[in-house]
Residue, then its C-alpha position, 0 to 999 in steps of 0.5 A: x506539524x512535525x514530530x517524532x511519530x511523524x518521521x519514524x512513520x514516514x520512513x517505515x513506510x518508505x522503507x517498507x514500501x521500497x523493499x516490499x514493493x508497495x508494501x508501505x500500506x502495511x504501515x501506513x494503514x495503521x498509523x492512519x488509523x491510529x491518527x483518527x482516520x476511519x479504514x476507509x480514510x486510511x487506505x484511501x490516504x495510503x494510497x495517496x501517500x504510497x503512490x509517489x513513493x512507489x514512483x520514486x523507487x521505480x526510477x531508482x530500481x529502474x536506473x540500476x536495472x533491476x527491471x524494466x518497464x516490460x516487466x510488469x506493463x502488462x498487467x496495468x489494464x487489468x489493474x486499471x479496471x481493478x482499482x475502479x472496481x475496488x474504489x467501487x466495492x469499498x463504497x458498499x462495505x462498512x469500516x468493519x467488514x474492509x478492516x477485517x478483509x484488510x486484517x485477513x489478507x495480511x495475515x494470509x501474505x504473511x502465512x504464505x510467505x513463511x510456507x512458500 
């Protein structure tokens, strides 16, 4: 069902998502969450709901050029084998334990960012 929430969520994400690169999850994590989904649910779906976004900024980025697809090809077998391994992980750990991890990992990007 459409609502107000509904819009300015979905165009945070995508707006996040786009400039940040991927970034979205930031987003979309919480508000998942705040729709009833457990940690899990909620970084599951975002997944599922950054993934074409991502798709479409790439094209986007990739038609004025600022990249191509050399760029970052290379660390697609390795991130292949890490998404496995996390999807792996995150069947071990409890909603708790994978919200504070999530938590620690934004604080510290977000400390990094300001000190570098």
């Amino acid at each position: 069902m459409f609502s107000i929430k509904l819009l300015l969520s979905g165009l945070g994400i995508g707006i996040i998502n786009s400039l940040f690169g991927a970034g979205g999850g930031i987003i979309a994590v919480p508000v998942l969450k705040n729709d009833g989904l457990t940690q899990k649910s909620a970084q599951a779906s975002a997944i599922a709901v950054i993934l074409p976004l991502s798709i479409i900024s790439m094209f986007i980025y990739l038609s004025k050029g600022y990249f191509s697809l050399t760029d970052g090809i290379r660390y697609l077998p390795f991130g292949f084998i890490g998404a496995v391994t996390g999807t792996k992980i995150m069947d071990k750990i409890s909603n708790r334990l994978l919200s504070l991890i999530f938590s620690f990992l934004l604080i510290y990007s977000g400390i990094r960012m300001i000190l570098k």
